[in-house]
C-alpha positions in Angstrom: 75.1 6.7 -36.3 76.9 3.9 -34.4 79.8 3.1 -35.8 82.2 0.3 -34.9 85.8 -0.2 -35.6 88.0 -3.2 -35.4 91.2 -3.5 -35.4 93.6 -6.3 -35.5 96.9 -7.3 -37.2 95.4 -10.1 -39.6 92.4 -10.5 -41.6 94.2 -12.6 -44.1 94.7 -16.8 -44.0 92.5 -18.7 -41.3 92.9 -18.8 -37.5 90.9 -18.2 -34.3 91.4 -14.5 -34.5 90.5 -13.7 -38.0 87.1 -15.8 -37.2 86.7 -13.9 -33.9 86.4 -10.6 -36.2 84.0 -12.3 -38.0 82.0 -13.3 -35.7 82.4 -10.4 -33.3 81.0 -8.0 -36.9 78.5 -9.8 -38.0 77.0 -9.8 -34.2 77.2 -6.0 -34.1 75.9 -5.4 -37.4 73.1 -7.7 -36.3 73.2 -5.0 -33.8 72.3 -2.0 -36.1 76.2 -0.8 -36.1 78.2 -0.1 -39.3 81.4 -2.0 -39.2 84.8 -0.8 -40.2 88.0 -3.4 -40.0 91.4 -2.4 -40.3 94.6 -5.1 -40.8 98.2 -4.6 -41.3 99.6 -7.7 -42.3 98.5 -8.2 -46.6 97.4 -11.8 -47.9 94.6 -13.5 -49.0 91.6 -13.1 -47.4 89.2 -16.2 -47.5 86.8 -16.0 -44.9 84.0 -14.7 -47.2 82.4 -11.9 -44.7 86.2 -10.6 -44.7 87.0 -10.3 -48.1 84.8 -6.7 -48.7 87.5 -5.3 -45.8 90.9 -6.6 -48.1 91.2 -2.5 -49.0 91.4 -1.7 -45.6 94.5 -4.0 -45.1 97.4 -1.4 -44.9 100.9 -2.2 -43.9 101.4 1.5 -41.9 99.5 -0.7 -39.2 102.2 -3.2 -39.0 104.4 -0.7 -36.8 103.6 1.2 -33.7 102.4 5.1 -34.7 104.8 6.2 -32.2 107.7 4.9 -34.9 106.5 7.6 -36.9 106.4 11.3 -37.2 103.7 13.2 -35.4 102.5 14.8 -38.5 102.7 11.9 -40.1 100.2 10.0 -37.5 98.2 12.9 -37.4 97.7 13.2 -41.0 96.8 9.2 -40.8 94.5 9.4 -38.2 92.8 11.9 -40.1 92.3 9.7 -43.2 91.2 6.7 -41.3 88.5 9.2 -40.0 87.3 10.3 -43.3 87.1 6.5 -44.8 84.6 6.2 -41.8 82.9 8.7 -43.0 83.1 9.6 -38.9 81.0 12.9 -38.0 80.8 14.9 -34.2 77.1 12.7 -34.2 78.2 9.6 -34.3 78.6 7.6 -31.8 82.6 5.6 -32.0 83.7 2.6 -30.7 87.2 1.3 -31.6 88.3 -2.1 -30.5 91.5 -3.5 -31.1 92.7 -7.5 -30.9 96.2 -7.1 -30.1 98.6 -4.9 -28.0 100.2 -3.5 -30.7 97.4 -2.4 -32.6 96.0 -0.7 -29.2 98.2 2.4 -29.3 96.4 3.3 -32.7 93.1 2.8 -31.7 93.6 4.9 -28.6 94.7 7.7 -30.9 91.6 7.0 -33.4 89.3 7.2 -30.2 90.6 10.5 -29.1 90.7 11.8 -32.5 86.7 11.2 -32.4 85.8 11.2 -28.7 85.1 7.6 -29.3 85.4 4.7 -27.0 88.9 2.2 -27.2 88.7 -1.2 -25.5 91.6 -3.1 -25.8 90.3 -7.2 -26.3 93.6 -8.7 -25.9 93.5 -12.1 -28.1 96.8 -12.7 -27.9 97.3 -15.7 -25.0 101.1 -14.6 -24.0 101.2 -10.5 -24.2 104.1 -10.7 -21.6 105.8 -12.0 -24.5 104.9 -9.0 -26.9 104.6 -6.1 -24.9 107.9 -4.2 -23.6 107.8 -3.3 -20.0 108.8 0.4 -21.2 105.0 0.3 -22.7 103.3 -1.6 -19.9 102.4 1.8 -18.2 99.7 2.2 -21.0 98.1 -1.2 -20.4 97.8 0.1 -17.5 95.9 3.5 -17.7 93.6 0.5 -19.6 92.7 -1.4 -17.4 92.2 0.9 -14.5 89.9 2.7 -17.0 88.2 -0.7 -17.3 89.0 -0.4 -21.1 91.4 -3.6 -20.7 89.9 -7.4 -20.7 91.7 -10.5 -21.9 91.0 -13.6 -23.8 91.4 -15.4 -20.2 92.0 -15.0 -16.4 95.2 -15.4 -16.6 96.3 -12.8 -19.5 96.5 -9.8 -17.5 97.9 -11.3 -15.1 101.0 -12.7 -17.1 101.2 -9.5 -18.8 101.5 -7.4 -15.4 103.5 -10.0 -13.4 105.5 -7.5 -11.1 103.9 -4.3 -12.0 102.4 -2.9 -9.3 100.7 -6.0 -7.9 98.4 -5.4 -10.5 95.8 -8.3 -11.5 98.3 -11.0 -9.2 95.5 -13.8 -10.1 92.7 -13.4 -11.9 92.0 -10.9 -14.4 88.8 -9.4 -16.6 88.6 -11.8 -19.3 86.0 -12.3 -22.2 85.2 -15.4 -24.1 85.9 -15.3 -28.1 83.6 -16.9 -30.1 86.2 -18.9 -32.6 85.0 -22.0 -33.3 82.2 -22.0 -35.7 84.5 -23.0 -38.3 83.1 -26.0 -39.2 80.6 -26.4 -41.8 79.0 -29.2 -44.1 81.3 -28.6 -47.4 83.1 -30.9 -50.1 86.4 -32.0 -49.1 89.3 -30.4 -51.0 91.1 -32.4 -53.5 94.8 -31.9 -52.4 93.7 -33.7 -48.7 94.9 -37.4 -49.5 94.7 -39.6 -46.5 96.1 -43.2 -47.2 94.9 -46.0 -45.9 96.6 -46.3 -41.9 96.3 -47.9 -38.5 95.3 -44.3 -37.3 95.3 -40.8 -38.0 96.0 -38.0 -36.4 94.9 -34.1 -36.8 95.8 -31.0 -35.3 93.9 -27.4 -36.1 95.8 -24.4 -36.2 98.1 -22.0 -37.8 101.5 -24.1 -38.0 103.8 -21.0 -36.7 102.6 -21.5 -33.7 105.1 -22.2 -30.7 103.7 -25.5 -29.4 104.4 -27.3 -33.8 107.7 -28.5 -32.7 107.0 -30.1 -30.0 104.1 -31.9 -31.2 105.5 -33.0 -34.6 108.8 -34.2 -32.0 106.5 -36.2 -30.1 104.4 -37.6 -32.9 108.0 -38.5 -35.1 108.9 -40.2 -31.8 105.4 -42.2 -31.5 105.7 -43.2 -34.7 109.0 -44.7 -34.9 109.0 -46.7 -32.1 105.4 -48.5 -33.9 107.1 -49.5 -37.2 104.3 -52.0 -37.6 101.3 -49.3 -37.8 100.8 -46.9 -40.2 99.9 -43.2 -39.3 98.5 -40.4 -41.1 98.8 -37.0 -39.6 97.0 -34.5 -40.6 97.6 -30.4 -40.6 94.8 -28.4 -41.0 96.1 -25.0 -41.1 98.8 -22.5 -42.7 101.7 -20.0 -41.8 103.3 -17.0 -42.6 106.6 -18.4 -42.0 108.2 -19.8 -45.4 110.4 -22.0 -43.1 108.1 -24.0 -40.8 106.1 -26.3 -43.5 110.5 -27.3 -44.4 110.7 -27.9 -40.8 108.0 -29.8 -41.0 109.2 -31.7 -43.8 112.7 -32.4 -42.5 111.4 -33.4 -39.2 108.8 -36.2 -40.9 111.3 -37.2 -43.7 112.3 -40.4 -44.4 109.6 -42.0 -42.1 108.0 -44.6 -43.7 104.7 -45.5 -41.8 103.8 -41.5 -41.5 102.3 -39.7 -44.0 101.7 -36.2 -43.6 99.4 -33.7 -45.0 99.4 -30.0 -44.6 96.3 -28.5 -46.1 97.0 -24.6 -45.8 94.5 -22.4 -44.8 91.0 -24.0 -44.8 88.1 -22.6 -44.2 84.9 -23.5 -44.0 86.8 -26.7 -42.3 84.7 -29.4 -44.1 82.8 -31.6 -41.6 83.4 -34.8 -43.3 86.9 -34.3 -42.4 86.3 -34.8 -38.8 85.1 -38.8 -38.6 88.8 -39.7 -40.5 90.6 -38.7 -37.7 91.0 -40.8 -34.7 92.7 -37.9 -32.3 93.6 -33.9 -32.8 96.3 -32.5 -31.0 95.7 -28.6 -30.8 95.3 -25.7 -28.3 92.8 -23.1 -27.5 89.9 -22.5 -29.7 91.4 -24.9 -32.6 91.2 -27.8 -29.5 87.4 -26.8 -29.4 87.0 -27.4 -32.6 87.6 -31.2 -32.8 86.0 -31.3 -29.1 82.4 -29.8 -30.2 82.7 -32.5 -32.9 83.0 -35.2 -30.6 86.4 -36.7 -31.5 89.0 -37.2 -29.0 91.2 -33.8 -28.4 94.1 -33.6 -26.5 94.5 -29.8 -25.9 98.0 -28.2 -25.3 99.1 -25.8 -23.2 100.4 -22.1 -24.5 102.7 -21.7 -21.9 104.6 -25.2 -21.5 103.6 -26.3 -25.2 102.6 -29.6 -22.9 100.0 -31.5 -23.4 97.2 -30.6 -20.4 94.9 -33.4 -21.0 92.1 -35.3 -23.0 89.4 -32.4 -23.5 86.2 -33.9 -21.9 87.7 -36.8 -20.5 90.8 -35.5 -17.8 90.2 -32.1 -18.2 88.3 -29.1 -19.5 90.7 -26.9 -20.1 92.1 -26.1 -23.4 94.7 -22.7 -23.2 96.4 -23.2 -19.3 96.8 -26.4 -17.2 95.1 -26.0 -13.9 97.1 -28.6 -11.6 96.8 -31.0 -14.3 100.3 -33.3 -14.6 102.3 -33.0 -17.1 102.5 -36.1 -19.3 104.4 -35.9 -22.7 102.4 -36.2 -26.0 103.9 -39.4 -27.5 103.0 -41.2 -23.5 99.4 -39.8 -24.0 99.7 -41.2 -28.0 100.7 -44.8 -26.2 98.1 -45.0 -23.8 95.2 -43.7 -26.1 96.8 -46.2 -28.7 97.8 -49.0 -27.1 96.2 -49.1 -23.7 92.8 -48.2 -24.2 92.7 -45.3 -22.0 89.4 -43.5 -23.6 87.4 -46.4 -23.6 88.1 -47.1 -19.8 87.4 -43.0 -18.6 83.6 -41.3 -18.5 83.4 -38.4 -21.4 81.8 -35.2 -21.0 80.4 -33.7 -24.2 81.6 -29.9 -25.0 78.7 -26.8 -24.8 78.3 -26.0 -27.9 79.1 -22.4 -28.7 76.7 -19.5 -29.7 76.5 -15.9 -30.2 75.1 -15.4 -27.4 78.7 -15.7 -25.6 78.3 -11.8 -27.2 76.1 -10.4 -25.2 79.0 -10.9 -22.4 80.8 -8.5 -24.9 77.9 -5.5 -24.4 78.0 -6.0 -20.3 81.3 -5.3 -20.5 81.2 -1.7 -22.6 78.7 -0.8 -19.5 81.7 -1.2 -17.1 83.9 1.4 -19.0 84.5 4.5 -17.0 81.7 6.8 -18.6 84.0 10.0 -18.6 86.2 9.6 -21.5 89.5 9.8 -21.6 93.1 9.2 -23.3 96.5 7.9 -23.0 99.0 10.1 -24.6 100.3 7.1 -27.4 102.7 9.7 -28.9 104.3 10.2 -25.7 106.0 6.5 -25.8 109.3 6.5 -26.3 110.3 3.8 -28.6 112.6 0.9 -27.1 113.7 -2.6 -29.1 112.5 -2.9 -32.6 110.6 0.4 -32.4 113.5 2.7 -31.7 115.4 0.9 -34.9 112.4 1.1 -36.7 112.1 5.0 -35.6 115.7 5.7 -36.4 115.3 4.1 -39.8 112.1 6.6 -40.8 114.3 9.4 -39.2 116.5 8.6 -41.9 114.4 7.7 -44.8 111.2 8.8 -44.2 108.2 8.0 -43.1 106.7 6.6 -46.7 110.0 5.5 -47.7 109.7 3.2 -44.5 105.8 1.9 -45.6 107.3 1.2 -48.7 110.0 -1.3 -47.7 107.9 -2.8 -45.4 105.9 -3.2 -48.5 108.7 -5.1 -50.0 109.3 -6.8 -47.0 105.7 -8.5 -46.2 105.0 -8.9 -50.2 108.5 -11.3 -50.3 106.8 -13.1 -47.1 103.8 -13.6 -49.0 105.1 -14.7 -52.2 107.7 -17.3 -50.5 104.8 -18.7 -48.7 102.7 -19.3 -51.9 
């Protein structure tokens, strides 16, 4: 039988990476394979096609195997196999979303003679990934096991590793954005009556909020006599960004700000009561396949790049495109009729037929199989702490406040 596993950190809340495992299972089941997906990080699932995979959500995931005892992996691995129901016929395929999850699926591919690709959906992996572990990465990628969600992810997470991947990298497109979907509007999103209203789509931990609610809170003031809603369609794991939030947009009288958590389907309706979305990546796409002016930021800068489909038509990276702050792009959209005076070019819509890129890439893999040696790592950072502490405790007295730990996250964010 062909059997598929996915791995990422979160199946839980709403964002473009919990609909790309989504749409990336129900496109192989449509295949004929039987889908597995594995999480680490617990909460509420509510993307519907997710929710029959909430047992399968187990916070061991949340650390690196190599934090942990060989036995102890071992004995894991073997357990992950067995809820597979994995036999020497099958044929395996393990694909993890993120770095971290990568070293376990290398493990669970050797463990079956399976397959391990390593889709990178993270945007800034140089960020995550400790050059002690690069060397891994890698063994990937010259195995053509390694692809990002751009060109230019390997290629940041490489930067002065062997000359590896200097400019453009493997990269594979991650169908996200079919998020929107003709539903009832929820009761808790109140828009007043304003002069305009703003949106942005996305998870509100994310690094480019601060900047954008700055800009906006700037905007805002200096145009006492307009009113503005601005509207948050998204949620976050961090209990202390919605207070940021709060503080920030305190005390303003002509803003009005609501934060709907995590949404999903994203009602259609929604979409005509908001003048202009602010976002990045995928969630820019979003409000851009709808037709309402998007002004996509980038993930590196937290700039804006542009107005999607009318100065440019990128949505993750700048490409030479100048840098103009947010609340200058909110004055000339406003106030100077900039849209109305430039040409728009409607967004492709998206399909799964992006997928099929997906299959040409397995076909690339180098046929011999082969393995990194995951256990071999030697823990640096957080993972040596975290490796000293299950030294000391153990290795289930470790899961266990971990446990703890991510079930106080959850409950504070409630």
């Amino acid at each position: 039988m062909n059997k598929y596993i996915l791995m990422t950190m979160g199946i839980s809340g709403m964002g473009g990476g919990q609909m790309y495992i989504r749409n990336k299972m129900l496109y192989m089941e449509n295949q004929g394979w039987k889908i597995f997906v594995y999480a680490g990080l617990p909460g509420k699932v509510v993307i519907p096609e997710l929710k029959r995979f909430s047992s399968r959500i187990d916070p061991i995931l949340t650390s690196a195997p190599f934090v942990y005892s060989k036995k102890f992996v071992e004995s894991y691995i073997r357990k992950i196999l067995s809820d597979c129901d994995i036999t020497d016929k099958d044929n395996v395929i393990i694909e993890t979303g993120t770095a971290h999850m990568s070293y376990w699926g290398e493990l669970i591919a050797k463990a079956c003679n399976g397959r391990h690709i390593c889709f990178l959906l993270d945007e800034r992996n140089d960020l995550l990934v400790r050059k002690e572990y690069i060397p891994f990465f890698y063994y990937k990628y010259e195995r053509n096991e390694l692809v990002g969600i751009n060109g230019k992810a390997l290629p940041l997470l490489f930067r002065g590793y062997k000359n590896c991947c200097d400019k453009e990298g493997p990269a594979l497109p991650a169908l996200c954005q079919n998020v929107v979907e003709d539903y009832p509007i929820p009761s808790n999103i109140n828009l007043t009556k304003a002069d305009y209203t703003l949106g942005s789509i996305g998870r509100l931990e994310k690094p480019y909020v601060p900047y954008m609610i700055e800009q906006i809170v700037e905007y805002v003031k200096k145009n006492q006599n307009k009113t503005f809603n601005l509207l948050l369609i998204g949620g976050t794991n961090d209990v202390n960004r919605v207070e940021e939030i709060k503080k920030a947009t305190k005390n303003i009288n002509n803003l009005n700000v609501v934060i709907t958590g995590y949404l999903f389907p994203i009602p259609l309706r929604i979409f005509p009561m908001v003048d202009l979305f602010i976002s990045s990546a995928g969630s820019a796409g979003v409000s851009y396949g709808q037709n309402i002016p998007t002004i996509a930021l980038d993930a590196a800068d937290e700039k804006p790049i542009g107005i999607l489909g009318y100065t440019t038509n990128h949505s993750l990276y700048r490409d030479g495109e100048e840098i103009i702050e947010l609340a200058e792009w909110l004055r000339l959209i406003f106030e100077e009729n900039f849209l109305s005076q430039h040409s728009y070019r409607p967004k492709k819509n998206d399909n799964f037929e992006l997928l099929k890129k997906h299959d040409k890439f397995l076909l690339s893999c180098k046929k011999e199989k082969d393995y990194y040696d995951v256990m071999s790592i030697r823990p640096s950072g957080k993972d040596m702490i975290k490796r000293i502490a299950t030294l000391l405790i153990g290795n289930m007295n470790m899961v266990k406040l971990k446990e703890k730990i991510n079930n106080y996250r959850t409950k504070s964010n409630e």
